[in-house]
Predicted model as a PDB file, atoms N, CA, C, CB and O in Angstrom, pLDDT in the B-factor column:
MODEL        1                                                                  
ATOM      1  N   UNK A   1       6.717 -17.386  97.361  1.00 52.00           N  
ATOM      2  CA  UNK A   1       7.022 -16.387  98.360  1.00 52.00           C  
ATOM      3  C   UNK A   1       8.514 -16.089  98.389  1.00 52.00           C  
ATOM      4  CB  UNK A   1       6.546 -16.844  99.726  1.00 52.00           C  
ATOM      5  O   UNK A   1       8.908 -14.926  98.305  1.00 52.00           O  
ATOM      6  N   UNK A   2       9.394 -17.166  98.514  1.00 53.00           N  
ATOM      7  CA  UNK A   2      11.066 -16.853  98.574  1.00 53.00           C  
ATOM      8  C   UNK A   2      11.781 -16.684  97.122  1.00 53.00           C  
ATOM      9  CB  UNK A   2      11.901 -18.205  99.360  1.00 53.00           C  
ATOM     10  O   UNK A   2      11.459 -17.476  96.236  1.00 53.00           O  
ATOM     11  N   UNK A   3      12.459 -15.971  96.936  1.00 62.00           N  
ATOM     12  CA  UNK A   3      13.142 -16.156  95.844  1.00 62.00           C  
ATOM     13  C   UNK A   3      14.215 -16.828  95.478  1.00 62.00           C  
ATOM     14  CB  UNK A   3      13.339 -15.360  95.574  1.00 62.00           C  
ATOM     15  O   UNK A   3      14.646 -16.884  94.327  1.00 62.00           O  
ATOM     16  N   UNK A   4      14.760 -17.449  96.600  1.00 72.00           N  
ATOM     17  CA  UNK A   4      15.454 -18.746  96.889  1.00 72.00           C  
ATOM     18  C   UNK A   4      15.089 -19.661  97.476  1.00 72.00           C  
ATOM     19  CB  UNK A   4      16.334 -18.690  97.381  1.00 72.00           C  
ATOM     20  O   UNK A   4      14.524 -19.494  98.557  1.00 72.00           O  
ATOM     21  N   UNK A   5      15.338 -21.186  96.843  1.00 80.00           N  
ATOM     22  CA  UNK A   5      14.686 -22.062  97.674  1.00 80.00           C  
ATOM     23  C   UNK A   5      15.869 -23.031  97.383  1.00 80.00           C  
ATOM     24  CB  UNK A   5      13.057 -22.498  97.332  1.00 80.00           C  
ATOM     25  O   UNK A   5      16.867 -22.955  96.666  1.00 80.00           O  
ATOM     26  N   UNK A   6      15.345 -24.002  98.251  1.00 90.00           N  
ATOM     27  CA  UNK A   6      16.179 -24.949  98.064  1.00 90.00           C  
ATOM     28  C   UNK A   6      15.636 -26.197  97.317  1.00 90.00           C  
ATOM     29  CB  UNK A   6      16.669 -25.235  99.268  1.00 90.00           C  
ATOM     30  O   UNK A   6      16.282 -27.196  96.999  1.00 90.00           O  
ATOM     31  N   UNK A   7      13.967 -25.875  97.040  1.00 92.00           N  
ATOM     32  CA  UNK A   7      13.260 -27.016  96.056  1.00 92.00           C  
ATOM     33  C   UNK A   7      12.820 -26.387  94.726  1.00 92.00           C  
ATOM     34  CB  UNK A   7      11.851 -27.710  96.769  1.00 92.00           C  
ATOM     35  O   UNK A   7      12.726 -25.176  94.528  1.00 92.00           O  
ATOM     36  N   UNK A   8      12.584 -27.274  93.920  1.00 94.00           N  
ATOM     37  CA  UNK A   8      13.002 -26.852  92.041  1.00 94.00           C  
ATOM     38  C   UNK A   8      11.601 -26.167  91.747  1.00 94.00           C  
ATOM     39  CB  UNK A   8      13.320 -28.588  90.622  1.00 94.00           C  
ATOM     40  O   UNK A   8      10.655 -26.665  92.359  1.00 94.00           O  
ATOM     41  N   UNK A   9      11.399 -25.395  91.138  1.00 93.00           N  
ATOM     42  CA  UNK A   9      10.319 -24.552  90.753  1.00 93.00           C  
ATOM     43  C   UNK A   9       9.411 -25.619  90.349  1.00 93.00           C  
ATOM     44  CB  UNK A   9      10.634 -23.447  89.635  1.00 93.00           C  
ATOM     45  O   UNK A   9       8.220 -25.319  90.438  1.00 93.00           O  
ATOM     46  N   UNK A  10       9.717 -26.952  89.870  1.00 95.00           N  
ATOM     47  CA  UNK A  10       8.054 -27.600  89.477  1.00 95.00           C  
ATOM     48  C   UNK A  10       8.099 -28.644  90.391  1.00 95.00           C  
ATOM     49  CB  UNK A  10       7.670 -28.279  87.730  1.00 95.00           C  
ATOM     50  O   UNK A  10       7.382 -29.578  90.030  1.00 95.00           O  
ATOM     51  N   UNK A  11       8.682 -28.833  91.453  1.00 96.00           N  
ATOM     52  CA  UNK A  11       8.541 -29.456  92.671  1.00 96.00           C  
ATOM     53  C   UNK A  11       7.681 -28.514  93.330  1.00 96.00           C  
ATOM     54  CB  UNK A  11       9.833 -29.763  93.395  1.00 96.00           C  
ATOM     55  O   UNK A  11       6.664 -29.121  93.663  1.00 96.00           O  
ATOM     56  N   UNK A  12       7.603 -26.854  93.797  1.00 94.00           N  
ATOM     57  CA  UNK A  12       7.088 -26.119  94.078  1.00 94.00           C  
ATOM     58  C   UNK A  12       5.428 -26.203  93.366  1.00 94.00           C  
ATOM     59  CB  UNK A  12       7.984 -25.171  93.886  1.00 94.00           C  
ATOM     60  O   UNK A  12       4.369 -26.614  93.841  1.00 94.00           O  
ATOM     61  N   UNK A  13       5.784 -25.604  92.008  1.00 96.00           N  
ATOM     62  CA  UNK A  13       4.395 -25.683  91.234  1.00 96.00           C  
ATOM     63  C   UNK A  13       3.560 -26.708  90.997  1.00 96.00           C  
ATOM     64  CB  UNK A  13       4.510 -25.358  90.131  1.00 96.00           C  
ATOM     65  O   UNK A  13       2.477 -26.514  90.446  1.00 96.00           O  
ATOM     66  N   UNK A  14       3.786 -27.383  91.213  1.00 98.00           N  
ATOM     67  CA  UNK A  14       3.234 -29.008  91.204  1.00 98.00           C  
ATOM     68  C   UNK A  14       2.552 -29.303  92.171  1.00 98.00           C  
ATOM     69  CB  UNK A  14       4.206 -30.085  91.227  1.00 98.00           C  
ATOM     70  O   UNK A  14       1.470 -29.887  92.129  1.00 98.00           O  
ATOM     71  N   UNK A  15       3.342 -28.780  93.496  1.00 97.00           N  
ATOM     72  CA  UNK A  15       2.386 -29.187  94.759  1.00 97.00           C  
ATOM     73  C   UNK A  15       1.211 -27.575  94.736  1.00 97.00           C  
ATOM     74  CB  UNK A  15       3.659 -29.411  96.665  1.00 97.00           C  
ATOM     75  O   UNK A  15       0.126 -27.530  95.315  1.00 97.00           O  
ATOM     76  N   UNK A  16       1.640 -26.770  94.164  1.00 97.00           N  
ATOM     77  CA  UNK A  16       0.341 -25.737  93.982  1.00 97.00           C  
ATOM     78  C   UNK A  16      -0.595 -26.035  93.662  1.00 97.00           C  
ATOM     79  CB  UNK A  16       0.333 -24.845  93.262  1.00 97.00           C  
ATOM     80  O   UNK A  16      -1.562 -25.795  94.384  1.00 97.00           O  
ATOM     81  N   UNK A  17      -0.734 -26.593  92.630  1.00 98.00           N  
ATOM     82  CA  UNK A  17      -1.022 -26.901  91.280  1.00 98.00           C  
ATOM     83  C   UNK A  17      -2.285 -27.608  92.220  1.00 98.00           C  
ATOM     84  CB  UNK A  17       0.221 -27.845  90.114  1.00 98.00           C  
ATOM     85  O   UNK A  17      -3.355 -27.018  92.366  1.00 98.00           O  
ATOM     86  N   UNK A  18      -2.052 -28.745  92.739  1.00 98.00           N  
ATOM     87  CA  UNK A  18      -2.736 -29.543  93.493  1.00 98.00           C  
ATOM     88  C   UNK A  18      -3.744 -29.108  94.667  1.00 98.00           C  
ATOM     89  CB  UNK A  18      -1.843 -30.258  93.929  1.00 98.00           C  
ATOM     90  O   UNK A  18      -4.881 -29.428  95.013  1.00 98.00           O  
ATOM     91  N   UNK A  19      -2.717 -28.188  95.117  1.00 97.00           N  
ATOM     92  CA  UNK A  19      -4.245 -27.336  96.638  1.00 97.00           C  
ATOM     93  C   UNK A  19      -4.938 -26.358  95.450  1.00 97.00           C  
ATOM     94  CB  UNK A  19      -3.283 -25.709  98.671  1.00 97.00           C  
ATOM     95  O   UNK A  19      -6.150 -26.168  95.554  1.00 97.00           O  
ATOM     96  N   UNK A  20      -4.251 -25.757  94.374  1.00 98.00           N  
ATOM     97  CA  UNK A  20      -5.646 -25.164  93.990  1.00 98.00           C  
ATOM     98  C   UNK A  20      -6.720 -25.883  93.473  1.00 98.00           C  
ATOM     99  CB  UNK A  20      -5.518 -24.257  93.095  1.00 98.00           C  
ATOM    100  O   UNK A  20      -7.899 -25.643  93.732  1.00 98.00           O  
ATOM    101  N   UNK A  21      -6.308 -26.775  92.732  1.00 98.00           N  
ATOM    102  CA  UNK A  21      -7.277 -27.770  92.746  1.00 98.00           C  
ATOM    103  C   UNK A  21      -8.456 -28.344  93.173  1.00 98.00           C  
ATOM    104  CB  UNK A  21      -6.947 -28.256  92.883  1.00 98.00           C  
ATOM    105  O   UNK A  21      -9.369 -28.947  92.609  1.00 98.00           O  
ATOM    106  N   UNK A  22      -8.160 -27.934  94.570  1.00 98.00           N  
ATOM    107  CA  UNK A  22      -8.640 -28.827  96.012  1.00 98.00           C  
ATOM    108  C   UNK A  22      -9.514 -28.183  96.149  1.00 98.00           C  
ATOM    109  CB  UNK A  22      -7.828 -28.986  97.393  1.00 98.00           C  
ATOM    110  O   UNK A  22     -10.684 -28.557  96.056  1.00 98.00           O  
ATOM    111  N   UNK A  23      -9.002 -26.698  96.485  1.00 98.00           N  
ATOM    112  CA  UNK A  23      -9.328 -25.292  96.745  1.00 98.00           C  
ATOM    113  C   UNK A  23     -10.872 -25.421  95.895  1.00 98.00           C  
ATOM    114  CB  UNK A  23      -8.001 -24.029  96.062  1.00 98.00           C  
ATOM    115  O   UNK A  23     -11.963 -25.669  96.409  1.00 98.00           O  
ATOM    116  N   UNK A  24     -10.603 -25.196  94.610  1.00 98.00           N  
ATOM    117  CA  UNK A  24     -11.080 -25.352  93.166  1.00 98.00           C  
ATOM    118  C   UNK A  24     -12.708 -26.319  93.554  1.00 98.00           C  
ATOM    119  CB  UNK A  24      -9.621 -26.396  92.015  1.00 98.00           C  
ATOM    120  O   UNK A  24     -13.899 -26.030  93.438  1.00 98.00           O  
ATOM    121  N   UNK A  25     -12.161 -27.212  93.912  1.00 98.00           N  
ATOM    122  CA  UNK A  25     -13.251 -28.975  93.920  1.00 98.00           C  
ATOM    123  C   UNK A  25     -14.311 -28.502  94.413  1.00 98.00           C  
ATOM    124  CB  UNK A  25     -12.789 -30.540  95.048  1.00 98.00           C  
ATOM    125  O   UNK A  25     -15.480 -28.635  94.050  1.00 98.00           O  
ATOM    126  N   UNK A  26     -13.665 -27.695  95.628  1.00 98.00           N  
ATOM    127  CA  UNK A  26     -14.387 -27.140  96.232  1.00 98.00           C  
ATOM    128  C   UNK A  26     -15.209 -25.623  96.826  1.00 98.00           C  
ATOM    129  CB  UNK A  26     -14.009 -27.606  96.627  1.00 98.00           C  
ATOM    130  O   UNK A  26     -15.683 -25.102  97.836  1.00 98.00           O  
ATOM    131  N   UNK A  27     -15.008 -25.449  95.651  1.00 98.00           N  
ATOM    132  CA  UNK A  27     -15.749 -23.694  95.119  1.00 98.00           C  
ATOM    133  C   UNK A  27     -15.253 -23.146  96.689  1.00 98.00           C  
ATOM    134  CB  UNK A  27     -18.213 -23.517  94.711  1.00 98.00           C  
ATOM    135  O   UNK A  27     -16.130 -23.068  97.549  1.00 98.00           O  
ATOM    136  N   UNK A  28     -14.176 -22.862  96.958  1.00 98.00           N  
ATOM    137  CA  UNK A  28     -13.703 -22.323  98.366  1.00 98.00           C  
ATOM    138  C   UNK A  28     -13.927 -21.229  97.798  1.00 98.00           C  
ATOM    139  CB  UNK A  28     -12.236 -22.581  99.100  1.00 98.00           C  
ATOM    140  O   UNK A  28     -13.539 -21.253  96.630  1.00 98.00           O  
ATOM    141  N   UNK A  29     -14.652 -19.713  98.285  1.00 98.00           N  
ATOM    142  CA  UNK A  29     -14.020 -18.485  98.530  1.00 98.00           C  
ATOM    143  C   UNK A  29     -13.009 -17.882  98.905  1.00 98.00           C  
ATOM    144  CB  UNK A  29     -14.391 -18.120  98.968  1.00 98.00           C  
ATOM    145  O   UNK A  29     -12.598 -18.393  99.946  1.00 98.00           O  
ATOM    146  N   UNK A  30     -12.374 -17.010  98.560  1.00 98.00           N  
ATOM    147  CA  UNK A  30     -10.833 -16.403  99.048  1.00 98.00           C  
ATOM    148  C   UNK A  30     -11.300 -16.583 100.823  1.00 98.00           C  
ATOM    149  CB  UNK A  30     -10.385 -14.234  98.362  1.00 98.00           C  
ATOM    150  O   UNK A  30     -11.068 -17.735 101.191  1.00 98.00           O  
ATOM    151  N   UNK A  31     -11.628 -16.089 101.447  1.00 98.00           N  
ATOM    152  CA  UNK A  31     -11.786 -16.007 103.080  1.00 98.00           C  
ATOM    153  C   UNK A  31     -11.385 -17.532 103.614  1.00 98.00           C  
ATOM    154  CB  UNK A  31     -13.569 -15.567 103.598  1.00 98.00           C  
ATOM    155  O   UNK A  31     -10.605 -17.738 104.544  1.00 98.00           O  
ATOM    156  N   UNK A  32     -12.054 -18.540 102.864  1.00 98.00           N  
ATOM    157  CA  UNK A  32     -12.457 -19.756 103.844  1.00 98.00           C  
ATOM    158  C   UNK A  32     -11.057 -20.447 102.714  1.00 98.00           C  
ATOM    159  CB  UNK A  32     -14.639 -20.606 103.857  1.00 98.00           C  
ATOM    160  O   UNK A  32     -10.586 -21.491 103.165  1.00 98.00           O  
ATOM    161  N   UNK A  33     -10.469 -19.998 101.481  1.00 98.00           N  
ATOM    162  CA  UNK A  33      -9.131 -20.656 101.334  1.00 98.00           C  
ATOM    163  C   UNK A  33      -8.045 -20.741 102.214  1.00 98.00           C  
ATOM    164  CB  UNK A  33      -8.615 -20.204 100.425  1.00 98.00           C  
ATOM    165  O   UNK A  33      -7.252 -21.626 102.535  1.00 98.00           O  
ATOM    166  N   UNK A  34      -8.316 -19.064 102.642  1.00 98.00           N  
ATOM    167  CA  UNK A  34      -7.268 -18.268 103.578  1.00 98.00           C  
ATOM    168  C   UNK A  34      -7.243 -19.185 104.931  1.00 98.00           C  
ATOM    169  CB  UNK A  34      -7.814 -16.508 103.949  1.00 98.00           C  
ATOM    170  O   UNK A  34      -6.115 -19.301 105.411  1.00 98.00           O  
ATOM    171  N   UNK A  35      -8.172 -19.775 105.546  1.00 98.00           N  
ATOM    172  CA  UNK A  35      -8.454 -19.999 106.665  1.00 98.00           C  
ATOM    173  C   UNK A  35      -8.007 -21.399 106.759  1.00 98.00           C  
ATOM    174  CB  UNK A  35      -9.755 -19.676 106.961  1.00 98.00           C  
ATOM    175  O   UNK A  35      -7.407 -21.892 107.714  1.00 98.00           O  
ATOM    176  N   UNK A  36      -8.385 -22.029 105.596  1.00 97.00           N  
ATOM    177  CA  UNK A  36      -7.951 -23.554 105.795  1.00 97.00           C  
ATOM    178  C   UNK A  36      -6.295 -23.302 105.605  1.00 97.00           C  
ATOM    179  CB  UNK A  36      -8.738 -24.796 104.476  1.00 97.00           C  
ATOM    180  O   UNK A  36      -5.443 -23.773 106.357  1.00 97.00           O  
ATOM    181  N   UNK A  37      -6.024 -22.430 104.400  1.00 97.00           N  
ATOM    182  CA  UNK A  37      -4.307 -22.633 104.334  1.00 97.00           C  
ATOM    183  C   UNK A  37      -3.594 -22.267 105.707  1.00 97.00           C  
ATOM    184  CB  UNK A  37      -3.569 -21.545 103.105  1.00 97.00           C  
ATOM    185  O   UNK A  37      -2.472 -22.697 105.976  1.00 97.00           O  
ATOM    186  N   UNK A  38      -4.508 -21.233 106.774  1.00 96.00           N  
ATOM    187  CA  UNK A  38      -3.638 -21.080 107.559  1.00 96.00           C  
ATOM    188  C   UNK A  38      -4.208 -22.202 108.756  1.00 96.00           C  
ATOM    189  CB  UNK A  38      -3.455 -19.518 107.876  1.00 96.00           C  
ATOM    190  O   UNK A  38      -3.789 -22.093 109.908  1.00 96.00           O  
ATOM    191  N   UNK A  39      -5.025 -23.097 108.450  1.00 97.00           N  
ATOM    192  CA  UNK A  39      -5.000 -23.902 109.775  1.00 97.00           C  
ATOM    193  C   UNK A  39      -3.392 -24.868 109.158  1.00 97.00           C  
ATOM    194  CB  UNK A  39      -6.891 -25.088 110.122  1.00 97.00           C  
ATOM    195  O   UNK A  39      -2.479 -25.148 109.934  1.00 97.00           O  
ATOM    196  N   UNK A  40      -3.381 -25.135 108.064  1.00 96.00           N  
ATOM    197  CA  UNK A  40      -2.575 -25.998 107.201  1.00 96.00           C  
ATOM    198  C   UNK A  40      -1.174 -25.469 107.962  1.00 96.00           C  
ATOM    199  CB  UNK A  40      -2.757 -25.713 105.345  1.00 96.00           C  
ATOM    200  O   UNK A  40      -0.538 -26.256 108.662  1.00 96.00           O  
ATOM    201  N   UNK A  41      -0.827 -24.361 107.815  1.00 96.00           N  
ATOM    202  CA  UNK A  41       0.365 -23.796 108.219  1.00 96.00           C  
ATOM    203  C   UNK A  41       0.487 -24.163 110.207  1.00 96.00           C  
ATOM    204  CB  UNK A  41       0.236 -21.924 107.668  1.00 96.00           C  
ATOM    205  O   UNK A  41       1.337 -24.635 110.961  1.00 96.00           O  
ATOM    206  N   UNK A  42      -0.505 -23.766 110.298  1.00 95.00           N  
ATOM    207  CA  UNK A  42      -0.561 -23.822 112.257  1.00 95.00           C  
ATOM    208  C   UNK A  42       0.088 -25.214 112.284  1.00 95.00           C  
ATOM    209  CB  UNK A  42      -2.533 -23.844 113.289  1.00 95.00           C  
ATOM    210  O   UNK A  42       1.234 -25.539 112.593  1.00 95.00           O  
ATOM    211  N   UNK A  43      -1.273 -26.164 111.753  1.00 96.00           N  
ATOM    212  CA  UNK A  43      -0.404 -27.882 112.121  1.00 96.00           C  
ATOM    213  C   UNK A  43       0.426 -28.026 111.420  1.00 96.00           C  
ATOM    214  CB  UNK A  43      -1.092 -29.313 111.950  1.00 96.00           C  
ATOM    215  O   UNK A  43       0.999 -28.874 112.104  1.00 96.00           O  
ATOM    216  N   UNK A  44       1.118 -27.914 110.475  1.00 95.00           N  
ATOM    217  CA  UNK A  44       2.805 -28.091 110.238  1.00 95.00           C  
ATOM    218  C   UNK A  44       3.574 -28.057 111.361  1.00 95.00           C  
ATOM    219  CB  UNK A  44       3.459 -27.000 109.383  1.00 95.00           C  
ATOM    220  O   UNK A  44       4.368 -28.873 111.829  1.00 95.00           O  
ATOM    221  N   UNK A  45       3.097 -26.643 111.830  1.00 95.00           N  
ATOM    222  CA  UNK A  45       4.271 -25.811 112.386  1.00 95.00           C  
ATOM    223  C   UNK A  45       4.248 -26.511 113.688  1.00 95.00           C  
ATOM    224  CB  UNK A  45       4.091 -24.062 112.466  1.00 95.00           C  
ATOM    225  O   UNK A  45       5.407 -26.580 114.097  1.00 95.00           O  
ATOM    226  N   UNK A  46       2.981 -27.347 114.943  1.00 94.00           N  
ATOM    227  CA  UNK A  46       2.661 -27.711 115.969  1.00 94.00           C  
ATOM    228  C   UNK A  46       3.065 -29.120 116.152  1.00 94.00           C  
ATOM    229  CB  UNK A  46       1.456 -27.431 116.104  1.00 94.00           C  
ATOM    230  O   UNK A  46       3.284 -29.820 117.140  1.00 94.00           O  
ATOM    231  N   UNK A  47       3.101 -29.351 114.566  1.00 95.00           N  
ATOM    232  CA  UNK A  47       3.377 -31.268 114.780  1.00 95.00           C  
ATOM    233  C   UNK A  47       4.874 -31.454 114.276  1.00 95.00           C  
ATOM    234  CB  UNK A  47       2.139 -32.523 113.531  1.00 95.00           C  
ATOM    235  O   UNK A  47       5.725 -32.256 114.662  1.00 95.00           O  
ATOM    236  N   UNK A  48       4.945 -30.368 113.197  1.00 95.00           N  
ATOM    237  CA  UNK A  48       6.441 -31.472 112.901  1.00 95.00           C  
ATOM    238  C   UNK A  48       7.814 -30.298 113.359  1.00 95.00           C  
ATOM    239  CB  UNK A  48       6.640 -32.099 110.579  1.00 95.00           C  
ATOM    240  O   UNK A  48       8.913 -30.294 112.804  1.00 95.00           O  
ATOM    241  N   UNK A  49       7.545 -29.702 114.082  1.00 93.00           N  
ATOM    242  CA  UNK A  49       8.637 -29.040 115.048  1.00 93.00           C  
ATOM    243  C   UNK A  49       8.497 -28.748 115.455  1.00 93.00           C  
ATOM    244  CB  UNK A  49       9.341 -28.484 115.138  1.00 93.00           C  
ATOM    245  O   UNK A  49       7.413 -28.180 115.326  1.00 93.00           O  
ATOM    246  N   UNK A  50       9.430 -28.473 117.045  1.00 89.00           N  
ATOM    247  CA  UNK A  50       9.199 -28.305 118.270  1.00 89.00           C  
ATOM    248  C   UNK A  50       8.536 -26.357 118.040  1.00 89.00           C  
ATOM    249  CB  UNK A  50      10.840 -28.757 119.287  1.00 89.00           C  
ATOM    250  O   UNK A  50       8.499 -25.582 117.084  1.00 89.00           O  
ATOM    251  N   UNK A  51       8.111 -26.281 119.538  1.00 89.00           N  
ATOM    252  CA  UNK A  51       7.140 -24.992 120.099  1.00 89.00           C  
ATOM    253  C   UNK A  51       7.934 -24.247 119.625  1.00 89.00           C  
ATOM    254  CB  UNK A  51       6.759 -24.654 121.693  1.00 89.00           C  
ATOM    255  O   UNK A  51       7.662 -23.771 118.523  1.00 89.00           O  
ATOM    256  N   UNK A  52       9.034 -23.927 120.198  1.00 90.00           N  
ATOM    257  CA  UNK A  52      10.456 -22.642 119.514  1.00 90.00           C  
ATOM    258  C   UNK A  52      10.642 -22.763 118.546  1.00 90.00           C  
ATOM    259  CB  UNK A  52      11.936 -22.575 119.888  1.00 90.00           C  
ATOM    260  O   UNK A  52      10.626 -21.628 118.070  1.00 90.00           O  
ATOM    261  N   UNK A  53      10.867 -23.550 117.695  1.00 95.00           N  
ATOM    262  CA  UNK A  53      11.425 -23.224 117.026  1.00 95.00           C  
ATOM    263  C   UNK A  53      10.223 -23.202 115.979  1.00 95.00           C  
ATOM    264  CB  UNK A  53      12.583 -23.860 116.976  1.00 95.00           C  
ATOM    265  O   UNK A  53      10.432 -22.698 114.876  1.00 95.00           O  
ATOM    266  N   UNK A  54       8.749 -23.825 116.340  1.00 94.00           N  
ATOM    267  CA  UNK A  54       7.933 -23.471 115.495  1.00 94.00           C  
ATOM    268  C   UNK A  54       7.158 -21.732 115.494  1.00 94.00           C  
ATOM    269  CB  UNK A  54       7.032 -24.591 115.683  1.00 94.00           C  
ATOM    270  O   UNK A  54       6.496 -21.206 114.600  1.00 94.00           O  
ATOM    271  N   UNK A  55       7.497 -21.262 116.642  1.00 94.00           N  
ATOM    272  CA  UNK A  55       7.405 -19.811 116.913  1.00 94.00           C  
ATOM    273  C   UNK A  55       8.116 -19.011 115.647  1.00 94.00           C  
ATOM    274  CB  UNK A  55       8.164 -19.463 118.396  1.00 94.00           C  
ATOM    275  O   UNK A  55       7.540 -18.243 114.877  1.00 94.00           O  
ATOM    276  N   UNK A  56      10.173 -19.566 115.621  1.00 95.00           N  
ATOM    277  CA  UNK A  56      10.602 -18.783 115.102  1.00 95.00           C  
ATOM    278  C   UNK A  56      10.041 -18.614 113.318  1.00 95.00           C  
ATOM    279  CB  UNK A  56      11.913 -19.046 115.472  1.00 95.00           C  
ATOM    280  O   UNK A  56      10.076 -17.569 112.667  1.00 95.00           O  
ATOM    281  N   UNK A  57       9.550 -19.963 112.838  1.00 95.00           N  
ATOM    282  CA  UNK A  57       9.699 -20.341 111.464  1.00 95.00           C  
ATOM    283  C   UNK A  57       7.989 -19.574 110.998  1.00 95.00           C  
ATOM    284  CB  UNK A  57       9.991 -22.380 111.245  1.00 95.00           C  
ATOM    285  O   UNK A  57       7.693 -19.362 109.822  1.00 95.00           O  
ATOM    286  N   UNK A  58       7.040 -19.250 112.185  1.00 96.00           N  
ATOM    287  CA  UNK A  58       6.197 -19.167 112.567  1.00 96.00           C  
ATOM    288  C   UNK A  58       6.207 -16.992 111.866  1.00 96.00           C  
ATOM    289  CB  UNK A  58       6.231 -19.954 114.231  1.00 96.00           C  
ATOM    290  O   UNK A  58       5.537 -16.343 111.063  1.00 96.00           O  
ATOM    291  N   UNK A  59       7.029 -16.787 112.523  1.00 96.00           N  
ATOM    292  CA  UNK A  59       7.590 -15.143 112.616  1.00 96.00           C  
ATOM    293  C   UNK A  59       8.197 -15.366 110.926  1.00 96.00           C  
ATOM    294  CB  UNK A  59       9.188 -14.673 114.237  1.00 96.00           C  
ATOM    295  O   UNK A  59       7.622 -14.722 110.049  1.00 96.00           O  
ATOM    296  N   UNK A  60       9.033 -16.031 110.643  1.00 95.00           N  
ATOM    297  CA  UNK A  60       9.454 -15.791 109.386  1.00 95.00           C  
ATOM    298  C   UNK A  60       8.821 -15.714 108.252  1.00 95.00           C  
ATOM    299  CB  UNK A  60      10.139 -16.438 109.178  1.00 95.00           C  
ATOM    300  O   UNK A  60       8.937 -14.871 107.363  1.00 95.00           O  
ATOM    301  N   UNK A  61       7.872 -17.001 108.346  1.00 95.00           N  
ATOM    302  CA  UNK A  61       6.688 -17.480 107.386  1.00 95.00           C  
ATOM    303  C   UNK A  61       5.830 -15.739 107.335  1.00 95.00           C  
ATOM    304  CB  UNK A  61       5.492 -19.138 108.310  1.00 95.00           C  
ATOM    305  O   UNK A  61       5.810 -15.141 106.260  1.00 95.00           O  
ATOM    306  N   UNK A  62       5.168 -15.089 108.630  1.00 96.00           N  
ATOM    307  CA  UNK A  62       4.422 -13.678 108.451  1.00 96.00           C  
ATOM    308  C   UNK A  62       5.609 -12.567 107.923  1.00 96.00           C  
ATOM    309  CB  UNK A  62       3.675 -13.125 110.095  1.00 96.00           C  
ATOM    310  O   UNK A  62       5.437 -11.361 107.744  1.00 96.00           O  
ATOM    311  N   UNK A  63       6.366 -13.038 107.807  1.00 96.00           N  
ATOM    312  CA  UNK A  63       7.399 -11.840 107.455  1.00 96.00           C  
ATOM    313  C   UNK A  63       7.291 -11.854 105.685  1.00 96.00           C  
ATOM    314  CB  UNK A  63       9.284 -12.239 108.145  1.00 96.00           C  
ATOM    315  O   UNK A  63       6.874 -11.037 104.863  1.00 96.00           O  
ATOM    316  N   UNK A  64       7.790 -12.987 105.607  1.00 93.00           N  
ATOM    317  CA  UNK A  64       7.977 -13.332 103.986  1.00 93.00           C  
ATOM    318  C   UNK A  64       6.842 -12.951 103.278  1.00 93.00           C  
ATOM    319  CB  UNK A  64       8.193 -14.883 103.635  1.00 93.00           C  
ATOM    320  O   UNK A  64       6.859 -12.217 102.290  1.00 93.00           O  
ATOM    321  N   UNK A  65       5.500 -13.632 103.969  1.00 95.00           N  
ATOM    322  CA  UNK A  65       4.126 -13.301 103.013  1.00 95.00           C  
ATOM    323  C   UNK A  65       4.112 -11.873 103.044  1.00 95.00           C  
ATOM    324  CB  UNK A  65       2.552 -13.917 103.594  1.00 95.00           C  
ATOM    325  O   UNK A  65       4.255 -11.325 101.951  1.00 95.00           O  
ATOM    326  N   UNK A  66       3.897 -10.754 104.593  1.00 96.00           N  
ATOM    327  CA  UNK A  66       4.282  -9.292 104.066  1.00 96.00           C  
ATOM    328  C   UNK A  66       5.132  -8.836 103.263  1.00 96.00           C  
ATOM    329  CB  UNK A  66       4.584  -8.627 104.821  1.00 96.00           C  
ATOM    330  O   UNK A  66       4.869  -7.801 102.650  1.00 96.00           O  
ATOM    331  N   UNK A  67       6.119  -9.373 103.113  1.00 95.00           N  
ATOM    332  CA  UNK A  67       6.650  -8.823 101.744  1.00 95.00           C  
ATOM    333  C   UNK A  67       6.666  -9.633 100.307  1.00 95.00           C  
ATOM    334  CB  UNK A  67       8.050  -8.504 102.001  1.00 95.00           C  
ATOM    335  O   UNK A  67       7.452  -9.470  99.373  1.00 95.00           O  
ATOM    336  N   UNK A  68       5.673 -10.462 100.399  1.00 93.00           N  
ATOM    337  CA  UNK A  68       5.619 -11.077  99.022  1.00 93.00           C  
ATOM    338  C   UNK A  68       3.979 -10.372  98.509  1.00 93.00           C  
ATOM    339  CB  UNK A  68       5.726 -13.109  99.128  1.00 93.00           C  
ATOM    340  O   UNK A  68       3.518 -10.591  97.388  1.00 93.00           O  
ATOM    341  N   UNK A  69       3.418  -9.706  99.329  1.00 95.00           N  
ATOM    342  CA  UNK A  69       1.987  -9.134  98.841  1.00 95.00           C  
ATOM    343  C   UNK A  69       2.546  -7.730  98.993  1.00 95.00           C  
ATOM    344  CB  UNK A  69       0.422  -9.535  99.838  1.00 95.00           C  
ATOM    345  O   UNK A  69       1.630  -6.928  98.818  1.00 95.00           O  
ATOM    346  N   UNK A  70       3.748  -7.102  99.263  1.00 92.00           N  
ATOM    347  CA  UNK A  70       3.839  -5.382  99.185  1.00 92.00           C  
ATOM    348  C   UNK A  70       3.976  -4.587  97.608  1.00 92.00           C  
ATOM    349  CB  UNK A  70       5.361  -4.912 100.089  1.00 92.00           C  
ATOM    350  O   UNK A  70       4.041  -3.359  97.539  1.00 92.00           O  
TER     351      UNK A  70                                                      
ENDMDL                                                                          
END                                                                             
């Protein structure tokens, strides 16, 4: 999604590599991938930082994916 990061492209691809996998194991359809990745994203965002500031990272994260699918 970013074109800068601050982690190495096969630190990135590597952990892909692995949920598709998962994804994969488990003959997920696009809908019910979509759904688990975004429960995945919700609890990140609920457990490992606070409400605000999981709001803001929350707004950024829908920003980035709209412009990484335009």
């Amino acid at each position: 999604m970013a074109k800068q990061s601050k982690f190495k492209d096969s630190e990135v691809n590597a952990i892909l590599a692995d949920m598709v996998a998962v994804l994969e194991k488990h003959q997920a359809p696009t809908d019910l991938s979509l759904i688990v990745l975004g429960n995945m994203t919700t609890h990140l965002l609920t457990t490992q930082v606070g409400k605000q500031q999981g709001q803001a990272l929350a707004q950024a994260f829908a920003e980035a994916l709209l412009k990484s699918v335009k």
